[in-house]
C-alpha positions in Angstrom: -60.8 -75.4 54.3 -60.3 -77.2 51.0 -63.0 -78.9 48.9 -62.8 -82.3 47.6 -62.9 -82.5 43.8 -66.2 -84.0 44.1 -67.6 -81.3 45.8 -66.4 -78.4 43.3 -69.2 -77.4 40.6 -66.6 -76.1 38.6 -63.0 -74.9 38.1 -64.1 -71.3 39.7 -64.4 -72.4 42.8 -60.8 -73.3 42.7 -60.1 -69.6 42.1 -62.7 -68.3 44.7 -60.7 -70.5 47.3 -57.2 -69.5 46.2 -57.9 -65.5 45.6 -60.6 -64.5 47.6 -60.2 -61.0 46.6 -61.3 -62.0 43.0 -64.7 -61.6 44.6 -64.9 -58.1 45.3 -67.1 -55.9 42.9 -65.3 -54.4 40.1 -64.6 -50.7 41.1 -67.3 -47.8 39.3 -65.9 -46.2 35.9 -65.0 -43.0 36.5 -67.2 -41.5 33.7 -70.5 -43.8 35.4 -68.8 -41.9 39.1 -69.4 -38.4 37.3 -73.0 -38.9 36.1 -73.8 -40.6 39.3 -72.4 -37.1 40.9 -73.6 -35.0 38.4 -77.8 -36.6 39.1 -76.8 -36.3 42.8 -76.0 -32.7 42.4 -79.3 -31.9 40.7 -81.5 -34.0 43.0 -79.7 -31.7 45.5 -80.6 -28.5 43.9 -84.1 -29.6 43.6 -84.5 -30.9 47.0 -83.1 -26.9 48.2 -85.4 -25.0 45.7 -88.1 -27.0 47.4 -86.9 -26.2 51.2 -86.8 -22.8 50.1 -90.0 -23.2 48.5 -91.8 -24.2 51.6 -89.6 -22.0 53.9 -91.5 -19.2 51.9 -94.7 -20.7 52.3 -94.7 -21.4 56.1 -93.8 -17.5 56.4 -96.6 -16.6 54.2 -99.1 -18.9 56.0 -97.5 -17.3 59.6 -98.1 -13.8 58.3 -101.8 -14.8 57.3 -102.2 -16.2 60.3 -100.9 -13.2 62.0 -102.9 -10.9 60.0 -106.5 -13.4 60.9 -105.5 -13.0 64.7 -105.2 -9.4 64.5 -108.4 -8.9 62.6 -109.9 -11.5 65.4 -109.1 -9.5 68.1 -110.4 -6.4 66.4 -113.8 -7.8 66.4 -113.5 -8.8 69.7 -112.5 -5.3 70.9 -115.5 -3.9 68.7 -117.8 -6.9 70.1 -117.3 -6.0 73.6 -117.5 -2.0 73.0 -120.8 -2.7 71.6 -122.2 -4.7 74.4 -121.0 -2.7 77.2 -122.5 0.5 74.8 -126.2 -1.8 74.6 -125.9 -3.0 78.4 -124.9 1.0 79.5 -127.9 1.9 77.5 -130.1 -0.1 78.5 -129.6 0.6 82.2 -129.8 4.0 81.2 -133.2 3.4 79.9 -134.3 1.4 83.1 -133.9 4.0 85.4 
């Protein structure tokens, strides 16, 4: 499709038309590619210290939890020994 001279804003639109590669983006410097890698790296590291960070955590919180249900049951155990130790008495005493 060509453009009437009228319709061009300027003598760059004559070069758009004719090399429409000229639009592309200019390609990344290599030394902007290597800081760009080199904050990607670190926001790596940081995001698997914190994984591992909460990896820890979760097993800590399961072990607590573990350790809770353990000492739950353990009152449960004592709970029941003591009532069937009251009821056993007190039938005891009944008769």
């Amino acid at each position: 499709m060509t453009m009437r001279r009228a319709e061009r804003k300027s003598s760059d639109d004559d070069n758009a038309i004719n090399n429409p590669r000229s639009r592309k983006p200019e390609p990344i410097p290599p030394r902007d590619l290597q800081l760009l890698l080199g904050t990607i790296r670190a926001q790596r590291d940081q995001w698997q210290q914190k994984a591992k960070d909460n990896e820890e955590a979760v097993t800590q919180a399961q072990q607590e939890i573990e350790a809770y249900q353990n000492e739950n049951n353990e009152l449960k155990e004592r709970a029941a020994k003591s009532y069937q130790t009251r009821t056993y008495a007190l039938t005891e005493k009944s008769k």
